[in-house]
C-alpha positions, 0 to 999 in steps of 0.5 A, spaced: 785 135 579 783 140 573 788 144 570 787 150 564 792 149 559 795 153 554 792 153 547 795 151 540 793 151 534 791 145 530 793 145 523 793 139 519 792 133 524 798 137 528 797 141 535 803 147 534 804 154 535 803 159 532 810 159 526 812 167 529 811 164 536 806 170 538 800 169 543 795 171 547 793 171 555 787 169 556 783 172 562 780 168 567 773 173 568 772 171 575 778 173 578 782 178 573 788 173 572 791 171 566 790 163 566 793 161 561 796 163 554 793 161 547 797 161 539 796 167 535 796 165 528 798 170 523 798 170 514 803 164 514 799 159 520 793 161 515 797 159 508 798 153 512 790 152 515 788 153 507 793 148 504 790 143 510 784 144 509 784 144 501 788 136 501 782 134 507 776 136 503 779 131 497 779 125 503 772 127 507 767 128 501 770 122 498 769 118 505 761 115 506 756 117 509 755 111 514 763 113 515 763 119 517 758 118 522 761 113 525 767 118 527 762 123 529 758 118 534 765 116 536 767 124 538 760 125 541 762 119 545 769 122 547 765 129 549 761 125 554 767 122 556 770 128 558 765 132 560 767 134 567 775 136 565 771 140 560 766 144 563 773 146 568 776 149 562 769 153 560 767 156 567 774 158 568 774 163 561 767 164 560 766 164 567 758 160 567 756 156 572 759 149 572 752 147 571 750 151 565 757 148 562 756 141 563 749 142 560 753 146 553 758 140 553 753 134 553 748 139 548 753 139 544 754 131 543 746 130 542 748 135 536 754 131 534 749 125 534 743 129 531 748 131 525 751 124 524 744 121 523 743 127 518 750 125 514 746 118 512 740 123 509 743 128 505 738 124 498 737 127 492 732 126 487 731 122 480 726 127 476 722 123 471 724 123 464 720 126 458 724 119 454 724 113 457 732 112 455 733 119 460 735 119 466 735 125 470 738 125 477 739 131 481 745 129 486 747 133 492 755 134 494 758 137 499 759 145 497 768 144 499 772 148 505 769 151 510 771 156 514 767 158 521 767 164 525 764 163 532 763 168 538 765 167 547 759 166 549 757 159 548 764 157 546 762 149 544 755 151 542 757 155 538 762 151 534 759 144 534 753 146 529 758 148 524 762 143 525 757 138 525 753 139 519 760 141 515 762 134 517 756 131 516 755 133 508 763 130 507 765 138 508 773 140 511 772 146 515 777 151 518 775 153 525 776 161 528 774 160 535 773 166 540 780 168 544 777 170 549 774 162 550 780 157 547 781 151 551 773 148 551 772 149 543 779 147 542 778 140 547 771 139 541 777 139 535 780 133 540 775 129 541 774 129 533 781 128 532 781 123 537 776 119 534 779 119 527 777 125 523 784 124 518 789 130 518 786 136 514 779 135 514 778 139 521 783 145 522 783 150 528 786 158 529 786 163 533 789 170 533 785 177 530 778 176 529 778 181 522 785 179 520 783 172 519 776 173 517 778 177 511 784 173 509 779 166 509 774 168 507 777 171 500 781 165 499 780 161 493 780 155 497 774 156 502 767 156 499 762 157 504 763 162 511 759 160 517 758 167 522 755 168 528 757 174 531 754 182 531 750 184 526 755 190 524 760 185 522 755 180 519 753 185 514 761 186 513 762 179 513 757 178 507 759 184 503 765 181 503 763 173 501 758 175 496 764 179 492 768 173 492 761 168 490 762 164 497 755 161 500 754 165 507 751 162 514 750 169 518 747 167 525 746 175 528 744 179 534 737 180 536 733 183 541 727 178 544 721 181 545 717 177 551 709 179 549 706 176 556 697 177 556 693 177 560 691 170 560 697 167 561 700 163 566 703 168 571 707 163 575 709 159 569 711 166 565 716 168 570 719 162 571 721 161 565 723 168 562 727 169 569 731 162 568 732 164 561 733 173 561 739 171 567 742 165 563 748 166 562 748 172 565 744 175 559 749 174 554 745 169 549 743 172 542 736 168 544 735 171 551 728 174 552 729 182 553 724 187 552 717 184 556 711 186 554 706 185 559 698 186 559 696 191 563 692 187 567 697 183 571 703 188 569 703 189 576 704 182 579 709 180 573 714 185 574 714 183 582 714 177 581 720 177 576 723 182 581 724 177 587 726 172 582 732 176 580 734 178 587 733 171 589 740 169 584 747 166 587 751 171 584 758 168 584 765 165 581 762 159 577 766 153 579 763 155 587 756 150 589 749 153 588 751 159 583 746 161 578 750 167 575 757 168 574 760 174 572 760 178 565 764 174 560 769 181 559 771 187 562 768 190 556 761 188 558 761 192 565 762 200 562 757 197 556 751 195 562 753 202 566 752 207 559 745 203 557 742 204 564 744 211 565 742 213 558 735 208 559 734 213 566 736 219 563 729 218 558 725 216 563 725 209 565 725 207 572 730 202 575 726 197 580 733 192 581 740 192 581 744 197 576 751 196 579 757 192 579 758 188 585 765 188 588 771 191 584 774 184 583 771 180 577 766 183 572 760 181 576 754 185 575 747 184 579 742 181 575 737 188 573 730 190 572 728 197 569 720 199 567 717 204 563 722 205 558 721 209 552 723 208 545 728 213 544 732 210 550 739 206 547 738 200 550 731 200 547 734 199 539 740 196 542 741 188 544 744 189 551 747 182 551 747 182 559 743 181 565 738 187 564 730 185 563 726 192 560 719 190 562 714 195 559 706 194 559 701 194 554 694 194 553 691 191 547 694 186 542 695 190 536 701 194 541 704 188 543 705 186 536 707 193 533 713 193 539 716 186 538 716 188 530 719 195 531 726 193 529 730 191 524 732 184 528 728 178 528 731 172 531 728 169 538 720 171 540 717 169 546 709 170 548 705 167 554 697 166 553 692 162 555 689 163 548 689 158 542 686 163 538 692 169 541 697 163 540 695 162 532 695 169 531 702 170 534 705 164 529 703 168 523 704 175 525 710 175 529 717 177 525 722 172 527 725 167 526 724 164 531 717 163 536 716 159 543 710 160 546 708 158 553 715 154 555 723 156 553 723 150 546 729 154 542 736 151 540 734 143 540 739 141 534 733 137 531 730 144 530 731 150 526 735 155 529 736 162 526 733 169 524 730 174 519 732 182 517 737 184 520 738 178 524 741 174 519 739 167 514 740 160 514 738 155 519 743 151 524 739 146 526 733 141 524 733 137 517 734 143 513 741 145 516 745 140 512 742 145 506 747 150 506 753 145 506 751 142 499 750 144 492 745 140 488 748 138 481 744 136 475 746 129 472 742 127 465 744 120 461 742 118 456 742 110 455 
């Protein structure tokens, strides 16, 4: 039988508590009750992390290529091994189906895999010489200490891609995972140990969010912070590593536009945005929400779109047959409530749910609002929950001015029957990301990150490793 576990701390090969003896509930989503309990490190846990995590890097950057990912072969393996007595532990704090926690754990080892081959392809370059008794090499090596600072919402998704990819270059890292999700990040820092990852070279804490990433991230010792978070404490994060001279990896919000034409594939339309605007009961920084539909099937989307809605299991995720459990927090519920009265205060039209179910657990019904106009909040702001805006176009032109509107640029979706649409849309939409005709985002041999006010850098795809090496020059003469 499963059980969820207290959390401690993992500091220089060591499960231990916090030195001041301090914790932290945390909250079972569905329920409201307090599961368990996790470790809050303070300054002198984190003295102790960046001492570890310093003595770890002179041992990981000195290990092979072709041994490190062994060892991270070996940790996929474990997380397949364990997926079952994982995925408990994420849907109990989380609070997605079990399902969608299977699928994240058993996404993670494809990442972990994806990065150990990666490990073996970190090549520099010889550059032709003027003298043919030069030669000039451009080497690469891992950058030093890492510390990555990760979000609730997909607690092993999350962690893994850093973690990964600092472990493929031969850098340690110092890992603050979310406190509102502990067991299941800290269960991928097992498997790790467990498959021989030395003492150091992995590290794992929890406690206040601000405390810890001020204090790593302006210690000498850390030299690249990886965030993926809000876009207001992005922008801080950043502030704060380029004062100190450190390498930054800034994963942020975003607000997806869906463009939808005309010619699209309307069945395949709506089944694609619905299983992915209600994953995970909306809260994913990629998740499709301002719809733009073409006025000539606006009318047929929007039903359709509304039946898939209503037509979702809403329940605790560790029942059969749900499609969405509740809301990762108590925060979410008011957050949801101001956004759709302010949307229908400006005008918009509530189609779908809107309300709370019950009063035991943070559920929220799965939502459709139409005819938002621009000067509502949830319009410039990301909702981060189960809330889709549907608002229709006419010419192409205006859907393009819309999904460009804002400052952020991280995921796009469009649907179209046209080659020529299709190519026009790679070139004019601004974000990082763009998926035409199917959901193909976050796969871990693809590139995964943002543009503007969304963020930099890439956690996916060959060039993910990049940020986790510095490029030497190397010249000799013989």
């Amino acid at each position: 039988m499963h059980t969820y576990p207290n959390v401690q701390l993992f500091i220089n090969g060591t499960w231990r508590d916090a030195i001041a003896g301090e914790t932290i509930p945390v909250i079972d989503p569905a329920t409201e009750e307090v599961i368990g309990k996790i470790a809050h490190s303070r300054k002198a846990d984190l003295d102790l992390a960046l001492e570890a995590v310093e003595k770890g890097f002179k041992v990981w950057r000195d290990t092979s290529p072709l041994d490190r990912s062994k060892v991270m072969r070996s940790a996929a393996d474990i997380m397949r091994s364990r997926v079952d007595h994982i995925a408990y532990m994420m849907t109990r704090e989380q609070g997605k189906p079990l399902a969608q926690s299977k699928t994240e754990i058993l996404g993670a080892a494809d990442t972990i895999d994806w990065f150990a081959e990666e490990a073996r392809r970190a090549y520099g370059q010889i550059i032709p010489a003027r003298s043919s008794a030069v030669t000039q090499l451009a080497i690469k090596v891992p950058v030093g200490p890492i510390a990555a600072f990760t979000p609730w919402n997909f607690p092993i998704n999350q962690v893994v891609r850093k973690l990964s990819a600092a472990l493929a270059t031969g850098c340690s890292i110092i890992v603050k995972a979310p406190e509102e999700t502990p067991a299941s990040p800290a269960e991928l820092i097992r498997a790790f140990a467990d498959a021989g990852v030395p003492a150091g070279v992995v590290n794992l804490v929890y406690g206040t969010p601000a405390e810890i990433s001020e204090y790593l991230t302006a210690s000498p010792v850390i030299r690249k912070i990886s965030f993926t978070g809000s876009t207001p404490v992005g922008k801080h994060l950043a502030a704060l590593a380029g004062r100190h001279m450190k390498r930054a990896t800034m994963e942020l919000g975003g607000h997806a536009p869906v463009m939808i034409f005309n010619d699209a594939d309307l069945d395949k339309a709506i089944e694609v945005t619905a299983a992915a605007k209600f994953r995970n009961a909306g809260q994913v920084c990629v998740a499709p929400t301002r719809f733009l539909v073409q006025d000539g099937i606006a009318d047929k989307f929007t039903e359709g779109f509304i039946r898939a809605a209503q037509a979702l299991k809403i329940g605790n995720g560790l029942e059969d047959g749900v499609n969405m459990g509740p809301l990762a927090n108590e925060r979410r519920i008011p957050a949801m409530e101001d956004m759709l009265h302010d949307a229908v205060s400006n005008g918009a039209e509530l189609k779908t749910g809107g309300k709370r179910i019950g009063n035991k657990g943070y559920f929220f019904e799965p939502t459709v609002i139409t005819d938002v106009p621009t000067s509502a909040k949830i319009m410039n702001d990301e909702p981060f929950g189960p809330i889709a805006i549907v608002n229709r176009f006419s010419e192409y032109e205006h859907a393009i001015a819309e999904a460009n509107r804002l400052p952020f640029g991280l995921a796009s979706y469009a649907f179209t029957g046209s080659v020529r649409t299709a190519h026009l849309l790679g070139r004019n939409v601004e974000a990082g990301m763009l998926t035409i005709n199917h959901n193909g985002l976050a796969l871990p041999e693809v590139p995964f990150g943002g543009i503007k006010d969304s963020g930099y850098g890439t956690e996916g795809g060959s060039e993910a490793i990049e940020a986790y090496l510095e490029t030497r020059f190397v010249s000799q003469m013989s």
